[in-house]
Biopython code that builds the backbone (N, CA, C, O; Angstrom):
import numpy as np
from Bio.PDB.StructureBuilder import StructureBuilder

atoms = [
    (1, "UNK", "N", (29.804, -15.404, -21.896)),
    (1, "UNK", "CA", (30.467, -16.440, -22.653)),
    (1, "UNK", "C", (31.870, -16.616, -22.076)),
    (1, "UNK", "O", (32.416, -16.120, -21.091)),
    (2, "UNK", "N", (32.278, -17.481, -23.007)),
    (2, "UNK", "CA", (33.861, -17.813, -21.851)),
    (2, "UNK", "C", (35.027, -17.068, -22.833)),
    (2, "UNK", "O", (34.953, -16.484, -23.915)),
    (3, "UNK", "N", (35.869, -17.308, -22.133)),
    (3, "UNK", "CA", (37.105, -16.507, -22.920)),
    (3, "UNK", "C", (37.259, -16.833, -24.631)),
    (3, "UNK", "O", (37.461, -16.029, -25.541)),
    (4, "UNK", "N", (37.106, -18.130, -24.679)),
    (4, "UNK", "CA", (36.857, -18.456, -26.009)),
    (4, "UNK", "C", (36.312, -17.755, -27.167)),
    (4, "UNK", "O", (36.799, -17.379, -28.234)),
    (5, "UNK", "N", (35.087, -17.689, -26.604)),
    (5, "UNK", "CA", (34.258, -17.094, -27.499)),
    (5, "UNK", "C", (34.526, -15.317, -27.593)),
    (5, "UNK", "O", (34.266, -14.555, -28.525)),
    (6, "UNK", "N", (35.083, -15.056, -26.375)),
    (6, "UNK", "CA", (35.628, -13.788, -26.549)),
    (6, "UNK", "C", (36.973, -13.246, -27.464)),
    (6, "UNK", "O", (37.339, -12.120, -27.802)),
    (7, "UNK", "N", (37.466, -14.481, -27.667)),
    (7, "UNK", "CA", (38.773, -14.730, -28.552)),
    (7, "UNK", "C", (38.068, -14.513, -29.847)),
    (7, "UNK", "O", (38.426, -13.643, -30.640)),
    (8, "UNK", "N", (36.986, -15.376, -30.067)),
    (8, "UNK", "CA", (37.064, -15.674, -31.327)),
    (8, "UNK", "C", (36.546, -14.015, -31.841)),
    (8, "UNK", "O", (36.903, -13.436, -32.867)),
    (9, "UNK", "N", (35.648, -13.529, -30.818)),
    (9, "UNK", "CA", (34.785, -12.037, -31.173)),
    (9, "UNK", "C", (36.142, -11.093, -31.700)),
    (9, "UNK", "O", (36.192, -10.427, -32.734)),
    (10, "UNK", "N", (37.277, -11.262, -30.601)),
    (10, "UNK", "CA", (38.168, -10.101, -31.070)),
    (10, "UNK", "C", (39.106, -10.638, -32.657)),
    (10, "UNK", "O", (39.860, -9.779, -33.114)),
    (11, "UNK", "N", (39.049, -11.628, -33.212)),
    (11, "UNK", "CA", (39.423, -12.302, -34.524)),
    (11, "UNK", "C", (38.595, -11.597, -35.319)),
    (11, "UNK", "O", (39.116, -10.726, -36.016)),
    (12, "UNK", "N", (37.513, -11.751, -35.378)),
    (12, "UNK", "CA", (36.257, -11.819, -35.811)),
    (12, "UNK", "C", (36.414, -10.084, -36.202)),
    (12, "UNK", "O", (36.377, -9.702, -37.371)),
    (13, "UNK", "N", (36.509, -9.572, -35.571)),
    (13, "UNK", "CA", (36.578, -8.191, -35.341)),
    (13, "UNK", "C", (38.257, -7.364, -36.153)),
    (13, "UNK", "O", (38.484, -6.365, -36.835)),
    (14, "UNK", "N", (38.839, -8.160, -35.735)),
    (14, "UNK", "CA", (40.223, -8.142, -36.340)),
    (14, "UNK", "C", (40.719, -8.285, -37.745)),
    (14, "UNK", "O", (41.552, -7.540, -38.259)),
    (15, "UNK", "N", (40.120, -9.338, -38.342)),
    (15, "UNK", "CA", (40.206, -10.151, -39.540)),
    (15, "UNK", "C", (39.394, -9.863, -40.571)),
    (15, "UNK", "O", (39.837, -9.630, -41.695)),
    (16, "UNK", "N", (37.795, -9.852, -40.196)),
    (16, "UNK", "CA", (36.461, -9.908, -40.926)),
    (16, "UNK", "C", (36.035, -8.855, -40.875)),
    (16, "UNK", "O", (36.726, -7.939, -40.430)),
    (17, "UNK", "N", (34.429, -8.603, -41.433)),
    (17, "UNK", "CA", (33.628, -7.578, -41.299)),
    (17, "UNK", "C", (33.009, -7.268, -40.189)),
    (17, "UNK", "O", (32.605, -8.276, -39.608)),
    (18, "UNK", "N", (32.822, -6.495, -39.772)),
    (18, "UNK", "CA", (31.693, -6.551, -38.968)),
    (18, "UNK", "C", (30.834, -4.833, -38.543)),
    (18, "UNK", "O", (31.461, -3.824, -38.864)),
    (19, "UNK", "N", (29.824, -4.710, -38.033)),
    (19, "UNK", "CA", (28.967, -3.633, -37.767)),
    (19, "UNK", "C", (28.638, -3.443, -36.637)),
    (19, "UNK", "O", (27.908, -4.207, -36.005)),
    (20, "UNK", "N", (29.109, -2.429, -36.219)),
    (20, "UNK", "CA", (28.573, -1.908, -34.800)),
    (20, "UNK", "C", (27.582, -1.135, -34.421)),
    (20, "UNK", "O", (27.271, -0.092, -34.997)),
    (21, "UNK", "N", (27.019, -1.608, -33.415)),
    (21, "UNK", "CA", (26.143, -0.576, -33.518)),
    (21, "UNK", "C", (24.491, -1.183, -33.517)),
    (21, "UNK", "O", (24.270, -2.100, -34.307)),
    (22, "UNK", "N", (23.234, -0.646, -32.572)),
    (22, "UNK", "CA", (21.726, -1.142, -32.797)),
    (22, "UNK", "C", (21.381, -1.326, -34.540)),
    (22, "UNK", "O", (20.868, -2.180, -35.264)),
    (23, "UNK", "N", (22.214, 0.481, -34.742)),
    (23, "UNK", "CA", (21.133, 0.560, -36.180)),
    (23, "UNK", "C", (21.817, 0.036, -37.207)),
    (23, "UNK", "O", (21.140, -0.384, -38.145)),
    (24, "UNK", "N", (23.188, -0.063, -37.285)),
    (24, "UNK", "CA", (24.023, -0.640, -38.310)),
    (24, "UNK", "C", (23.678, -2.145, -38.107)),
    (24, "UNK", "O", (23.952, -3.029, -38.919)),
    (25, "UNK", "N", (23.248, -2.263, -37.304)),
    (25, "UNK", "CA", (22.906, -3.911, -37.029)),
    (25, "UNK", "C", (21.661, -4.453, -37.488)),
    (25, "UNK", "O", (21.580, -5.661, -37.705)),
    (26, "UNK", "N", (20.517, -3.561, -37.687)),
    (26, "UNK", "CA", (19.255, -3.289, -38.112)),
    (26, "UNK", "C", (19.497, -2.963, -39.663)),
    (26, "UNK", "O", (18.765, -3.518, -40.482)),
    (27, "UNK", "N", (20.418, -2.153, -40.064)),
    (27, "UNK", "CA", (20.229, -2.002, -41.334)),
    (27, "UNK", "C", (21.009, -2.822, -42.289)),
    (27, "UNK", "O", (20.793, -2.873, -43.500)),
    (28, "UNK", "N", (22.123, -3.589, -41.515)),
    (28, "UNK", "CA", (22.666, -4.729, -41.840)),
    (28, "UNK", "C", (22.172, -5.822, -42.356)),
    (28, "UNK", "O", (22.398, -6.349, -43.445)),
    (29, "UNK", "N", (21.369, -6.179, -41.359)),
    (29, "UNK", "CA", (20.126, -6.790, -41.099)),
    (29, "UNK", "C", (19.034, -7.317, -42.816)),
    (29, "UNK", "O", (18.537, -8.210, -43.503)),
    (30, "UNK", "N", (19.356, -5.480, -42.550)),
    (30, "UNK", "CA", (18.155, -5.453, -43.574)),
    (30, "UNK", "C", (18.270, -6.138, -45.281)),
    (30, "UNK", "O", (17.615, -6.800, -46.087)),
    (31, "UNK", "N", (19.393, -5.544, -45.148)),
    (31, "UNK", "CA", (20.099, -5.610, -46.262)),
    (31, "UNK", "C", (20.421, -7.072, -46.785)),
    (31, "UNK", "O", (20.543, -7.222, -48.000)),
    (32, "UNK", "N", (20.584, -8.305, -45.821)),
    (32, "UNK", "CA", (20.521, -9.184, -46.221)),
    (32, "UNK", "C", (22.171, -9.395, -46.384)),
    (32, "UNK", "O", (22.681, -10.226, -47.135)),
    (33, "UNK", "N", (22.749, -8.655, -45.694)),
    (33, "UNK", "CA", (24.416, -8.966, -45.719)),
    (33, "UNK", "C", (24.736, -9.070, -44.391)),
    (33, "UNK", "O", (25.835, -8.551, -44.194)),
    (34, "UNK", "N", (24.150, -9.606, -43.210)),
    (34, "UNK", "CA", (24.733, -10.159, -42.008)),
    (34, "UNK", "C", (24.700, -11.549, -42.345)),
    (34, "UNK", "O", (23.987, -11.999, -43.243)),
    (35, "UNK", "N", (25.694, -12.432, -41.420)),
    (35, "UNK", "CA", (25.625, -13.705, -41.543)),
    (35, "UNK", "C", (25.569, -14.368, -40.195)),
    (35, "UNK", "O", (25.538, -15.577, -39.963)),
    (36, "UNK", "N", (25.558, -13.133, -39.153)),
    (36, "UNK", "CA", (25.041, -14.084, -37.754)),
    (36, "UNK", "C", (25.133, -12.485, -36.987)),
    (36, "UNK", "O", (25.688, -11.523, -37.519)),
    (37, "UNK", "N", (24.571, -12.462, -35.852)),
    (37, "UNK", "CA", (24.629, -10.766, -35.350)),
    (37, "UNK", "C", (24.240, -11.353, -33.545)),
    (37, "UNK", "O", (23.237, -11.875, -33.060)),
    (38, "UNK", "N", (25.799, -10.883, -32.865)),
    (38, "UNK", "CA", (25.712, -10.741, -31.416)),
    (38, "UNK", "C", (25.282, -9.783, -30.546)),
    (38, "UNK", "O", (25.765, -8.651, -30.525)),
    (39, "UNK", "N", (24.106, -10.287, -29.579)),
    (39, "UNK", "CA", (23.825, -9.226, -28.873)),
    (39, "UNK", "C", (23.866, -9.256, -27.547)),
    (39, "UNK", "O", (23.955, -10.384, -27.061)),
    (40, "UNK", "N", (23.822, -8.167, -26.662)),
    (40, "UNK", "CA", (24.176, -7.975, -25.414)),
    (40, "UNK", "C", (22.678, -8.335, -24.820)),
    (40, "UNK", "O", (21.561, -8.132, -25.295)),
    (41, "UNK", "N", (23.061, -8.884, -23.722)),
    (41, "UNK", "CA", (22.050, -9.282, -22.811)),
    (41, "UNK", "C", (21.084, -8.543, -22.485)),
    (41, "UNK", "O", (20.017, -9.070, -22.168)),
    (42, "UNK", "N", (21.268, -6.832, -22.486)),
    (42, "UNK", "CA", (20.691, -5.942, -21.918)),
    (42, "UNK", "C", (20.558, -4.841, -23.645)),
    (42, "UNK", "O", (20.747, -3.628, -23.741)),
    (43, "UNK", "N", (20.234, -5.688, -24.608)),
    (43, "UNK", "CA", (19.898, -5.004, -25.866)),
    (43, "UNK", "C", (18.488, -4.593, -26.208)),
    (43, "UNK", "O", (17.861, -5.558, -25.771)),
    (44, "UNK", "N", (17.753, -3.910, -26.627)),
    (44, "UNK", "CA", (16.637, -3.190, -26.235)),
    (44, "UNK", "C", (15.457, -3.956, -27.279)),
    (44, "UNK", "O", (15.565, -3.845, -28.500)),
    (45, "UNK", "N", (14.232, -4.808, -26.588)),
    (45, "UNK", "CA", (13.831, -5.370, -27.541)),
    (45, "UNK", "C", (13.574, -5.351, -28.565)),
    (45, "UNK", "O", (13.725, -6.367, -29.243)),
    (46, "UNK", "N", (13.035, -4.089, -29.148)),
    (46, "UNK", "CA", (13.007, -3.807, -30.716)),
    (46, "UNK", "C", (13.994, -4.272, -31.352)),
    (46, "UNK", "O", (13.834, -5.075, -32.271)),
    (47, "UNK", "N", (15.277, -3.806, -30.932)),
    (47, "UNK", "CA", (16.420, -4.451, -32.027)),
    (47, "UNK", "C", (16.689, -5.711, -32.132)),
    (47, "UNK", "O", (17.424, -6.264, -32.950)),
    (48, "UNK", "N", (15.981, -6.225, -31.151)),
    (48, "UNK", "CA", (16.218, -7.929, -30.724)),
    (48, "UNK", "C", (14.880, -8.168, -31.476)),
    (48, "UNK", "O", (15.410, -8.716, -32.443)),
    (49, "UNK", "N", (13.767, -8.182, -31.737)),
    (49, "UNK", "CA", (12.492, -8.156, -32.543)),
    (49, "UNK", "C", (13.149, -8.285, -34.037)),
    (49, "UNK", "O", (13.168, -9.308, -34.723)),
    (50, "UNK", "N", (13.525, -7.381, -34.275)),
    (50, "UNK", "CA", (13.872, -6.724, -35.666)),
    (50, "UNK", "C", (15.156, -7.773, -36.542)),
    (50, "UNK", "O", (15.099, -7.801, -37.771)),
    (51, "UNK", "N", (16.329, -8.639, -35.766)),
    (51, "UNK", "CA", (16.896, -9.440, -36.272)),
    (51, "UNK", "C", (16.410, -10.405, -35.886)),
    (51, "UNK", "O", (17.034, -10.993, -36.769)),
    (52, "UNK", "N", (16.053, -10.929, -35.562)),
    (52, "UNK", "CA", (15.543, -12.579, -34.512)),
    (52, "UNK", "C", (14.673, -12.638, -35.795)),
    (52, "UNK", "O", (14.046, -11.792, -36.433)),
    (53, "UNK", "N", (14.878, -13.940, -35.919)),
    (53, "UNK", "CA", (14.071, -15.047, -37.120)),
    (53, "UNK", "C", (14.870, -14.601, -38.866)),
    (53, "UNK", "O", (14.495, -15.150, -39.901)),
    (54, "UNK", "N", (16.032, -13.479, -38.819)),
    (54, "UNK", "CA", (16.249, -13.003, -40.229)),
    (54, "UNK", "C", (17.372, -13.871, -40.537)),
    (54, "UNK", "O", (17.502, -14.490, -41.593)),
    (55, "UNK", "N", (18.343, -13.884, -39.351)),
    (55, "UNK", "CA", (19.786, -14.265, -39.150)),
    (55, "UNK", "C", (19.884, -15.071, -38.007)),
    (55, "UNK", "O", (18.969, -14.839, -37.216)),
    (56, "UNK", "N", (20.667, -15.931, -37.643)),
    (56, "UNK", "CA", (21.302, -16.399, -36.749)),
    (56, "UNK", "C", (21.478, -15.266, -35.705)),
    (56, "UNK", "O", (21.770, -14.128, -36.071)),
    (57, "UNK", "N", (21.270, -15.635, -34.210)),
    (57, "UNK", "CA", (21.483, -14.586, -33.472)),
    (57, "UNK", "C", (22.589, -15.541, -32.047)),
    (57, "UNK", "O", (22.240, -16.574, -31.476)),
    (58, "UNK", "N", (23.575, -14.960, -31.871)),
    (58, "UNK", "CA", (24.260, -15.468, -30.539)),
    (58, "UNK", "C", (24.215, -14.903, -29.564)),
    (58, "UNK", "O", (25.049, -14.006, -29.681)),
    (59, "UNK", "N", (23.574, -14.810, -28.236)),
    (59, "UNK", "CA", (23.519, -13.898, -27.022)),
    (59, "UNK", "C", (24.668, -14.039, -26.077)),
    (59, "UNK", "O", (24.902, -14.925, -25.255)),
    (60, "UNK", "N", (25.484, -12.703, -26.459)),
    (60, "UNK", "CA", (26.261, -12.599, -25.704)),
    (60, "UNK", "C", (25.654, -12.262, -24.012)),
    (60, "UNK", "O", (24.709, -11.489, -23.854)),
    (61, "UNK", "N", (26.304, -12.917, -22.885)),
    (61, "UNK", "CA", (25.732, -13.217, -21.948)),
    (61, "UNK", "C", (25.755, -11.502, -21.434)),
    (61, "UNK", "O", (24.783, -10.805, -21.142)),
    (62, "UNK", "N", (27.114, -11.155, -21.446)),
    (62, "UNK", "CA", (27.325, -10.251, -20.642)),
    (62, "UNK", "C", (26.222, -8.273, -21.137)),
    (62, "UNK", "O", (25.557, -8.062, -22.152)),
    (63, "UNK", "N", (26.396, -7.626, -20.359)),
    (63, "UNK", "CA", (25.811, -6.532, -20.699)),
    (63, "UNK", "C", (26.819, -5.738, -21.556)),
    (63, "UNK", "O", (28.048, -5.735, -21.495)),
    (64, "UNK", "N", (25.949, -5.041, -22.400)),
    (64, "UNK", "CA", (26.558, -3.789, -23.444)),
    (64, "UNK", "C", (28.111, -3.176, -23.566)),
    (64, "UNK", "O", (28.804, -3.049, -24.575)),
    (65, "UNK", "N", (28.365, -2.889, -22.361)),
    (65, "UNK", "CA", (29.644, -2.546, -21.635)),
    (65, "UNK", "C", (30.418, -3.713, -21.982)),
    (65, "UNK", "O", (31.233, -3.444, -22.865)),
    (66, "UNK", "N", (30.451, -4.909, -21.602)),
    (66, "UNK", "CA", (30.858, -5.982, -21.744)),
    (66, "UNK", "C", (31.417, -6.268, -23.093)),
    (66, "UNK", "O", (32.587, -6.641, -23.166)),
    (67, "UNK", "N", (30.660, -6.123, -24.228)),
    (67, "UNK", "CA", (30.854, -6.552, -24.938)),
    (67, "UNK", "C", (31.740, -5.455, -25.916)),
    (67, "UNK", "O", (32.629, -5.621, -26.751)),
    (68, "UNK", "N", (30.983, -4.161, -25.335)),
    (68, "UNK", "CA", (31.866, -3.404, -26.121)),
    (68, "UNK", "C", (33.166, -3.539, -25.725)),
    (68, "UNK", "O", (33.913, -3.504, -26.703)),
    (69, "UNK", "N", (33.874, -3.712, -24.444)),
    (69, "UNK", "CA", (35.119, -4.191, -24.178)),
    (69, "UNK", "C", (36.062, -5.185, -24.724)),
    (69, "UNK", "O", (37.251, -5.029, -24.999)),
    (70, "UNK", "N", (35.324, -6.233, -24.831)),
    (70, "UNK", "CA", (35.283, -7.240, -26.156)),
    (70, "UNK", "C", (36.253, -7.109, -27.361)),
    (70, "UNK", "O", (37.250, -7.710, -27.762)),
    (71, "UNK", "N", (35.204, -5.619, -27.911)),
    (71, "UNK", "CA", (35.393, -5.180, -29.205)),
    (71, "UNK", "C", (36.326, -3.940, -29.102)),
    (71, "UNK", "O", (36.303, -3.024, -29.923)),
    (72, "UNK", "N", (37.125, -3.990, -28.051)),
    (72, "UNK", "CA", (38.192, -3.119, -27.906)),
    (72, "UNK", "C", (37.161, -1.662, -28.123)),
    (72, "UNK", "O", (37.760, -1.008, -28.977)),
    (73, "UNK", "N", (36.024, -0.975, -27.763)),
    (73, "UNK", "CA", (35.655, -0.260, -28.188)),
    (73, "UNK", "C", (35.374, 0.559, -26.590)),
    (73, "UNK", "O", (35.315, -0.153, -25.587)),
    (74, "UNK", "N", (35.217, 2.050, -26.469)),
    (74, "UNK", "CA", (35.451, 2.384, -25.114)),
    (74, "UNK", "C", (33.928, 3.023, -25.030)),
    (74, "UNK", "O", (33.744, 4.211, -24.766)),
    (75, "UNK", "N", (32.868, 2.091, -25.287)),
    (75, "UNK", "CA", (31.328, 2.734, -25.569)),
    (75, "UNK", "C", (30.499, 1.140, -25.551)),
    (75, "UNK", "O", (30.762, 0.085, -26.130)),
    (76, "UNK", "N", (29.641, 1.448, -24.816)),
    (76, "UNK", "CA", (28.898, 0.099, -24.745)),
    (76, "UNK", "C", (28.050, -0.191, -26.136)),
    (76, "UNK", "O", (27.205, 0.573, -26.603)),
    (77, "UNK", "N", (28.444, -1.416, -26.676)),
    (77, "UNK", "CA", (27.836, -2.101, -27.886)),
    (77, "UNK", "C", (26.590, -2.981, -27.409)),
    (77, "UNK", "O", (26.795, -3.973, -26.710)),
    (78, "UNK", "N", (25.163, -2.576, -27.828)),
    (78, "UNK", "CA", (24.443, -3.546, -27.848)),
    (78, "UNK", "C", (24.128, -4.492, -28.888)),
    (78, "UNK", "O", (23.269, -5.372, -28.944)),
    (79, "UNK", "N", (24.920, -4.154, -29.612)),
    (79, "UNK", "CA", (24.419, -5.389, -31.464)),
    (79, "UNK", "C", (25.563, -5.329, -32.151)),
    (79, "UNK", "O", (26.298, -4.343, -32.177)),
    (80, "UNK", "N", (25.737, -6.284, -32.679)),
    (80, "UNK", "CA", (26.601, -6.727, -33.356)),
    (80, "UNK", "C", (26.478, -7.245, -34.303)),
    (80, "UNK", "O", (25.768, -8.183, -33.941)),
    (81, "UNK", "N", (26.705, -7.438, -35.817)),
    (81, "UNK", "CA", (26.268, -7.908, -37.112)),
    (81, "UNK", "C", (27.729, -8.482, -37.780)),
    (81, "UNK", "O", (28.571, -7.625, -38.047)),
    (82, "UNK", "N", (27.901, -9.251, -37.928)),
    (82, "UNK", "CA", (29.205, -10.125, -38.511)),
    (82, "UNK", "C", (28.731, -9.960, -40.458)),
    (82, "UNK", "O", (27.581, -9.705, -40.815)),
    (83, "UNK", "N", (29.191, -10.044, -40.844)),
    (83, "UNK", "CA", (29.681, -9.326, -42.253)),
    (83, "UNK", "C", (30.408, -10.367, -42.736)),
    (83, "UNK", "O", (29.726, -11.251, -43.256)),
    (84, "UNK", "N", (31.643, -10.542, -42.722)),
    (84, "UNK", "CA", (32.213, -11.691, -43.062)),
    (84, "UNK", "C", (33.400, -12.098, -42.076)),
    (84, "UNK", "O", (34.363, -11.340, -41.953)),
    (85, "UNK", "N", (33.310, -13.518, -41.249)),
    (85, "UNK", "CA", (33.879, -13.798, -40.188)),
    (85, "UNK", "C", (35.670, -13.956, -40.106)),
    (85, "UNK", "O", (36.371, -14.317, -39.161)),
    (86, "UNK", "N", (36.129, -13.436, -41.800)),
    (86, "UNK", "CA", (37.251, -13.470, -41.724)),
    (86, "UNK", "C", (38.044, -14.904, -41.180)),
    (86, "UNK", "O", (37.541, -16.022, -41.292)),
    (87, "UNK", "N", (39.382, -14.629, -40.571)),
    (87, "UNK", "CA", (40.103, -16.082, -39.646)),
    (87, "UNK", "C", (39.550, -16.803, -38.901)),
    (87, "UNK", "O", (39.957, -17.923, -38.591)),
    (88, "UNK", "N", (37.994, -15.988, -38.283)),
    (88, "UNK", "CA", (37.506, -16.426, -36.587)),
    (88, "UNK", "C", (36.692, -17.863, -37.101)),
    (88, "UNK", "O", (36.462, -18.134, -38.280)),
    (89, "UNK", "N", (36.418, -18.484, -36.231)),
    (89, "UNK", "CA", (35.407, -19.370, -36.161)),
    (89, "UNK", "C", (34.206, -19.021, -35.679)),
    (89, "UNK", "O", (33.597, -19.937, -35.126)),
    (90, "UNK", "N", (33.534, -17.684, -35.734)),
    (90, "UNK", "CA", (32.206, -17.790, -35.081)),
    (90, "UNK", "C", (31.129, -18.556, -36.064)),
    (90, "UNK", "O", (30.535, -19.441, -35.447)),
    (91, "UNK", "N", (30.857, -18.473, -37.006)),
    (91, "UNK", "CA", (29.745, -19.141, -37.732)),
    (91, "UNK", "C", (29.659, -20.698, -37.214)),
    (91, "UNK", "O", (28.610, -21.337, -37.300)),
    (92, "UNK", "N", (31.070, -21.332, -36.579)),
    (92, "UNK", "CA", (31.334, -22.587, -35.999)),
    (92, "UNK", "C", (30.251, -22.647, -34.942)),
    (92, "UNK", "O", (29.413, -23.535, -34.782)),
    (93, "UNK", "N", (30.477, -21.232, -34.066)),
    (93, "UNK", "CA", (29.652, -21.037, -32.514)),
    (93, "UNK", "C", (28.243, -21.281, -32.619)),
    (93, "UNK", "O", (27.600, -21.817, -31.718)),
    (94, "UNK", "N", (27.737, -20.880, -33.748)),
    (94, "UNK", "CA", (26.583, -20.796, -34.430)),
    (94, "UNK", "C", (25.987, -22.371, -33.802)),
    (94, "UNK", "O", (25.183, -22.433, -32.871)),
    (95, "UNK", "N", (26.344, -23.132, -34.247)),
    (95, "UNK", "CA", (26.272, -24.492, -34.372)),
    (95, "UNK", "C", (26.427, -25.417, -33.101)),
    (95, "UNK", "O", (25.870, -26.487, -32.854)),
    (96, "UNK", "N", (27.418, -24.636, -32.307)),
    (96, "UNK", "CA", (27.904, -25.553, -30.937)),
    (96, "UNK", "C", (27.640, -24.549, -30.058)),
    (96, "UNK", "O", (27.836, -24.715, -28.854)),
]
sb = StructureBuilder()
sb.init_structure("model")
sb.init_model(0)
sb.init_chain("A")
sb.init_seg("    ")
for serial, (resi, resn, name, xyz) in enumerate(atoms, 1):
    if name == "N":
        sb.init_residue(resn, " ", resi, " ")
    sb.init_atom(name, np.array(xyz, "f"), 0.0, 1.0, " ", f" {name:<3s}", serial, name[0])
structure = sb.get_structure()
């Protein structure tokens, strides 16, 4: 994705809720309290099975590493579950 959208991830992250993590993303998921959930290109299909068709899903282009960088985090993130988007505009991204 472009810097943009990388802006809005670290807002998003900054401001709002959010869950890190395959299984926090899965059990997020579950729960019926995600409201859109980003994943890494190189995210392992089950977990990509398991949200796909529940929630909105945005594919972050880049790999795991990538994104965990993103998220200021020093561990590669494959899933991501937004909670509440706080200041950011991602639910916007959703759409465009």
């Amino acid at each position: 994705m472009d810097l943009d959208f990388n802006k809005i991830l670290r807002i998003t992250i900054q401001t709002g809720k959010v869950s890190i993590g395959s299984r926090q993303t899965v059990k997020v998921v579950d729960n019926y309290q995600a409201k859109v959930v980003v994943l890494a290109s190189n995210c392992p299909a089950d977990v990509r099975d398991r949200v796909t068709g529940k929630v909105p899903v945005i594919d972050f282009p880049g790999i795991g590493v990538e994104l965990g960088t993103v998220c200021s985090k020093p561990f590669a993130v494959a899933a991501m579950a937004v909670e509440d988007p706080g200041d950011s505009k991602i639910l916007a991204a959703i759409k465009g």
